[in-house]
C-alpha positions in Angstrom: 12.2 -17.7 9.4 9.8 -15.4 7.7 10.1 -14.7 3.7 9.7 -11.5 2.5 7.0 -11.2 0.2 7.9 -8.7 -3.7 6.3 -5.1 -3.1 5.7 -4.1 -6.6 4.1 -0.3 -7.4 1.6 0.2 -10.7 2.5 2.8 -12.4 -0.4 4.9 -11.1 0.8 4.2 -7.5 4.9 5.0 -8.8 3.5 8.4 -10.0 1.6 9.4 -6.7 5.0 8.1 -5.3 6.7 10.3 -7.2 4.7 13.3 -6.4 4.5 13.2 -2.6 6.6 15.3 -0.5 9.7 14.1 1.1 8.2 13.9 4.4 5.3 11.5 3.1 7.4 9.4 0.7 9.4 8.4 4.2 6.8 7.3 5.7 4.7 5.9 2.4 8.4 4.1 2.4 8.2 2.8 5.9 4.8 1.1 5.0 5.6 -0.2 1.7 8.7 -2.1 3.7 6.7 -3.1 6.0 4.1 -5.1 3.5 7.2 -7.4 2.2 6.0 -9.4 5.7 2.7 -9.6 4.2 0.3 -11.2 5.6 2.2 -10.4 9.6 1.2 -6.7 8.6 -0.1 -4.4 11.6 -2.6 -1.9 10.7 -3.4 -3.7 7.3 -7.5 -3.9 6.9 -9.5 -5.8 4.1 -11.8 -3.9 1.9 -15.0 -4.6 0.8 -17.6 -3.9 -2.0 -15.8 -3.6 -5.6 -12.2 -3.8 -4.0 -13.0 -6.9 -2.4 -9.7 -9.1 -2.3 -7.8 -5.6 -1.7 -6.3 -4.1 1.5 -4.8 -0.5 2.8 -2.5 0.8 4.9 -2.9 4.2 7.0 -0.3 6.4 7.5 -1.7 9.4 9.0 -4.4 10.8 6.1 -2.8 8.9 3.4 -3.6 5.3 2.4 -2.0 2.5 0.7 -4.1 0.2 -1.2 -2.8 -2.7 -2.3 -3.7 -6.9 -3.4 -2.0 -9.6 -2.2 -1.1 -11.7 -5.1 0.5 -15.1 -5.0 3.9 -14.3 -4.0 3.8 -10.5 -4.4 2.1 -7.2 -3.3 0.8 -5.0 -5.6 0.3 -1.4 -4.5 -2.4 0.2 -7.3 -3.0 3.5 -5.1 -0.9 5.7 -2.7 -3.3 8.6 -1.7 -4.1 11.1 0.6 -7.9 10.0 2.2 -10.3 12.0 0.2 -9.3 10.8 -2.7 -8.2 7.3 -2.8 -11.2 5.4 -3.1 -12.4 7.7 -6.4 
């Protein structure tokens, strides 16, 4: 049986959260359910450079960027594409 992994928002990422519309925080939702299976996560693609050790998520032009820590996901950025890697 597969344990779920703790999905836990920074604040920066509870604010853009809090700011989507409705239609985006249901999917944003969807996504952020889907990383408590971390690391059996579709989609999910490694960064590189200075995020190195960090990860997104697409959902259509927004992206979730998170790091896996020990026994928890932290999501620092929800964002639509052109800015999230600022």
């Amino acid at each position: 049986m597969l344990e779920h992994v703790e999905v836990v928002l920074s604040k920066e990422a509870q604010t853009e959260f809090d700011d989507l519309p409705l239609s985006m925080k249901k999917r944003v939702l969807d996504v952020l359910l889907r990383l408590e299976n971390w690391p059996n996560v579709s989609g999910a693609k490694r960064l590189t450079g200075d995020r190195k050790g960090w990860a997104r998520v697409r959902t259509g032009d927004w992206r979730v960027i998170f790091r896996p820590e020990h026994d928890q996901i932290v999501v620092e950025r929800i964002a639509h594409r052109r800015e999230v890697y600022e």
